[in-house]
N, C-alpha and C positions, 0 to 999 in steps of 0.2 A: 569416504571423507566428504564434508560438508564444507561450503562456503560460509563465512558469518562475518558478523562485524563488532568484534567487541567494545565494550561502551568507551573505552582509556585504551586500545592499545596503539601504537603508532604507527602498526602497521595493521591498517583493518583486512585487509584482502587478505586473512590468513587461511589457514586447512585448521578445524575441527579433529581433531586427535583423541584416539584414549576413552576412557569411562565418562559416565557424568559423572559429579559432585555430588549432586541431590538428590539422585535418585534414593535412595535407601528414604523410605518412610514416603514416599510418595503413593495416595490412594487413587491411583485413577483408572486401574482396569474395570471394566464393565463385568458382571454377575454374568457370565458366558461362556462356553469353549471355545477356545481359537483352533483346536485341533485337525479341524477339518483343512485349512489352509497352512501352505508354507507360511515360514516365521519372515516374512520378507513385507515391505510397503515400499512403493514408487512413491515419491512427494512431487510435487514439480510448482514453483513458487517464487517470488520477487527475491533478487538479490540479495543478503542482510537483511533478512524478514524473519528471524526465528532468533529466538535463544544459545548463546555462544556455546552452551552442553545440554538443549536441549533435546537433539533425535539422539544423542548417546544417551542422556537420563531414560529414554523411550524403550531404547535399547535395552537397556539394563534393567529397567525393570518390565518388562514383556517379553524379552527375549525374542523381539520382531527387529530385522534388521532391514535399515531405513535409509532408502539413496535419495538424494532429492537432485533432481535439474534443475534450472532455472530460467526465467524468460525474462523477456527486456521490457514487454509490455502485455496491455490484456489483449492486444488486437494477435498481436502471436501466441497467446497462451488460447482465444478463439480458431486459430488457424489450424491449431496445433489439434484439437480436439474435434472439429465439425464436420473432416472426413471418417472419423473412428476413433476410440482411444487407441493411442500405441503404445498403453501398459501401467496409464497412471492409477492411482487409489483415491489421494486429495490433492485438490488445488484450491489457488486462491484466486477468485474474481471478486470484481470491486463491485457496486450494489448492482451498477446498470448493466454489465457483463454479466452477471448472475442472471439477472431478468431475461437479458437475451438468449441465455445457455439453457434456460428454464422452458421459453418458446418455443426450442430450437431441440428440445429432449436431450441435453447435452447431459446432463448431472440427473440423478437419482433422488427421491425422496429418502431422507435419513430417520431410521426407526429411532426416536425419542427415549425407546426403553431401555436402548445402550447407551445411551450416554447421561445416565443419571445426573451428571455434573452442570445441565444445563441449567440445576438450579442455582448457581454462579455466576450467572448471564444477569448486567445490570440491568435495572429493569427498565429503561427506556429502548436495551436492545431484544426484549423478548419476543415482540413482534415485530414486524418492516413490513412497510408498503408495495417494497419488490417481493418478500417473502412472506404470503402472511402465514402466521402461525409458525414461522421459522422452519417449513416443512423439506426445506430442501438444504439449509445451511446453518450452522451456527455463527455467531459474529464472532472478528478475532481483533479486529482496531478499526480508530476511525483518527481524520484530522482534517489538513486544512494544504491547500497546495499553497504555495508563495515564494517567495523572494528571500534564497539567500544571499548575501552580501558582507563583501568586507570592507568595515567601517573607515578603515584611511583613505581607500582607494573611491569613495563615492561624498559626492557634495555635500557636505553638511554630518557627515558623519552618519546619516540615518536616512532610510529610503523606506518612503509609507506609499508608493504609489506602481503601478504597474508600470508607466511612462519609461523609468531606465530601463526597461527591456525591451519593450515596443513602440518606442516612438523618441528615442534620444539616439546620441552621438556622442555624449559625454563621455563614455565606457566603451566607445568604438572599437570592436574585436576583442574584448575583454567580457561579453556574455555569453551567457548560454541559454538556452530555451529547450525543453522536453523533446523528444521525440514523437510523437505523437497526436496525430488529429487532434482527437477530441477535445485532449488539454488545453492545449496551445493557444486552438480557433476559440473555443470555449472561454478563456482566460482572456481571449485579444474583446470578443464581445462584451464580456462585463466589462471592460478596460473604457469601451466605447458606448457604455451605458444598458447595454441590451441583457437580455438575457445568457444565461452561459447554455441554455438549453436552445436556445433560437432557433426556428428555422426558412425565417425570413430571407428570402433569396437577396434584396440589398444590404440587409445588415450581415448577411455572411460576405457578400463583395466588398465591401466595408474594412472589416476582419483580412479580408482574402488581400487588400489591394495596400494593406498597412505593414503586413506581416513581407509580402512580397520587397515593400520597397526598407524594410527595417534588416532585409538579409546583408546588406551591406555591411553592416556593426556585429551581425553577429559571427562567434568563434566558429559553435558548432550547436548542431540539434543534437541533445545528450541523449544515451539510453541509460537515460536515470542514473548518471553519476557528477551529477552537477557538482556534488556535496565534493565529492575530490577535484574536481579540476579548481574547486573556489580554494582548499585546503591547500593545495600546491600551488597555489598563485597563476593557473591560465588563465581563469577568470574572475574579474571583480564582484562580478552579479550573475546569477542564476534562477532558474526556476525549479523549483523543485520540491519532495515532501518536508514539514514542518522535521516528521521525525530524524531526515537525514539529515537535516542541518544542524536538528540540535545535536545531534552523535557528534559534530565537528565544532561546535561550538564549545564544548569539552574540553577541545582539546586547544582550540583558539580563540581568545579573548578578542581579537579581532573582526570573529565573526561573529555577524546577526543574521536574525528573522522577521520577516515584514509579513502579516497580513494583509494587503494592500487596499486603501480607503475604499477605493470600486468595488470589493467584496472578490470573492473566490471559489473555489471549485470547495466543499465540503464533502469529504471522500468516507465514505465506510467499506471496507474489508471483509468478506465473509471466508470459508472452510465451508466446501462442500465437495460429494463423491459422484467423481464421473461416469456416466452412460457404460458400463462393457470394464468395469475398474477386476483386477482381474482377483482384489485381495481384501472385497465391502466386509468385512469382520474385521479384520486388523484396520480397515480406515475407519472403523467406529470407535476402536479403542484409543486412535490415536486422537480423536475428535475430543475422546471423554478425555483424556491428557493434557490437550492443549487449553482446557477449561477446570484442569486442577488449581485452586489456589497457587501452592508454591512453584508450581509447572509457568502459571501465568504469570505472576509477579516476577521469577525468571527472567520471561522472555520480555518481559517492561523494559527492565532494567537494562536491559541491551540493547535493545534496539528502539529504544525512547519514545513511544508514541501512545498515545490514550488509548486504552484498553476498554472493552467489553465486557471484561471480566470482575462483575461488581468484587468477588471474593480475595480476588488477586491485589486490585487498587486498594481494600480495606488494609492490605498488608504495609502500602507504601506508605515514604513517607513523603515529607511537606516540600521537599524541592520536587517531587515528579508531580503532588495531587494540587498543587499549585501555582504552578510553572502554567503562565499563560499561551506563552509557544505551543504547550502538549495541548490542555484543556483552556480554548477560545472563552471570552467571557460572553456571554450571551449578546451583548453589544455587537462584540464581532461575529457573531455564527449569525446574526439574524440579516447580516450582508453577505451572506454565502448561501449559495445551491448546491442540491444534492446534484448529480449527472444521471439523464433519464432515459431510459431507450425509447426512442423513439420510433420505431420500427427499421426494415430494412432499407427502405429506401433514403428516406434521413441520414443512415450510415452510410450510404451508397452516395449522395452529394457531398459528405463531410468530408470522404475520402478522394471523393473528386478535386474538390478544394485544398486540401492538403497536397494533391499530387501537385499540381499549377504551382503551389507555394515550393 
């Protein structure tokens, strides 16, 4: 049984039960035998990050059956993997964790020839700068990190700035902020004009000496479930992904999404097979799946975020392919950074600083 979040239901945190729906007529097995290997795949992947019947449509039609675990962040899905695989197939790292895991021999080069589907990959994601030639991943989403918030509980009804999270008292114990370094310091620096990649020893003290005295106001540091604590009213304001808010925004009119004028973290998602994966056939088939048209447009619809999947978005319609929340107008992406590895040691003060915070 699988964790998922379906797009309307009231109760997201539910269990995955039962057949898929659409699997029947689904084209996405690769020209290959899977014979040689048990019908089994490890997933291991962000909470509410898949399609509400996607690993049962998977199931059903490959006859490969699919557990997935889940991690809270990339710095533990890194932890999890860079003494050995302990049994996974695919995961999901974000572009700069890819880069790192790539340094690091963590993930495998993936054979192009299985997954013929790549020709469904839009084509601004064909190549990457962490990936060239997409040799080690396929893309699966991309967006924007920011500011949920509910519209009664915040001044003016609308919040376009980083400020109610990092440097107000207005929402006093009523926010929330990420779990994690990189976001956080990252998000406090652009806040404070700098770079989200910085590695400027003042403007991280900076960052480090704001976030320190802004702990007063906050609730808690979330492991990425801001989206329900704003849903249930523990907090007014959040940080968190564009697509989790919008899944909540669904369901509450009260709730919004802020790009924040200082610009943001601009996040891309890849699928790639790790180092020692004990089942690289079945994670190739399930790569060519996840970049089927109606396999992807699926998993859109659920879990609300811009897709990679040129084939799949042709499918949708005008509230997902125009929804500014999902797809940033260029105006807004041209105030956002991607997140870069900047080697080990960069990582090694980042998480210095994060500890003191």
């Amino acid at each position: 049984m699988t964790t998922y979040r379906p797009k309307f239901s009231p109760n997201r945190r539910s269990l995955l039960k039962g057949g898929g729906a659409f699997a029947v007529g689904l084209t996405f097995l690769p020209r290959f035998s899977l014979a040689e290997e048990e019908k089994k795949l490890n997933f291991y992947n962000w909470d509410t990050y898949i399609g509400e019947h996607s690993l049962a449509d998977f199931t059903t039609a490959s006859g490969i059956e699919t557990k997935m675990d889940l991690f809270a962040d990339t710095d533990e899905l890194f932890a999890k993997l860079k003494g050995g695989n302990p049994g996974y197939d695919v995961i999901v790292p974000s572009n700069d964790m890819l880069e790192r895991m790539i340094k690091a021999n963590i993930v495998i080069p993936i054979d192009h020839a299985k997954i013929p589907n790549m020709a469904n990959i839009d084509k601004p994601f064909q190549d990457a700068p962490f990936d060239p030639g997409r040799k080690y991943s396929i893309p699966y989403m991309w967006g924007t990190l920011g500011i949920g918030y509910r519209k009664s509980k915040v001044e003016g009804g609308v919040v376009d700035s980083w400020k109610i999270l990092f440097e107000s008292d207005k929402n006093a114990g009523k926010i929330s902020l990420l779990g994690d370094a990189q976001n956080v310091i990252g998000c406090a620096l652009k806040y404070l004009g700098h770079s989200f990649n910085s590695v400027d020893p003042a403007e991280l003290k900076k960052a480090e000496d704001m976030l320190i005295a802004q702990k007063k106001n906050i609730k808690v540091f979330a492991d990425d479930n801001g989206q329900d604590l704003l849903a249930s009213g523990e907090v007014d304001a959040c940080q968190e992904w564009n697509g989790d808010i919008i899944q909540v925004m669904a369901e509450d009119q009260d709730i919004g999404y802020a790009v924040p004028t200082e610009g943001t973290l601009l996040w891309q998602d890849a699928m790639a097979i790790p180092t020692g994966a004990p089942h690289p056939e079945n994670a190739h088939a399930f790569l060519n799946f996840i970049l089927d048209a109606e396999a992807g447009k699926h998993i859109a619809e659920t879990i609300q975020y811009a897709t990679a999947n040129g084939a799949a978005k042709a499918l949708m319609d005008k509230t997902y392919t125009e929804n500014p929340a999902i797809f940033p107008s260029a105006e807004v992406v041209a105030k956002c950074e991607p997140a870069l590895y900047l080697g080990e040691e960069v990582t090694k003060v980042r998480d210095e600083t994060w500890t003191r915070i």
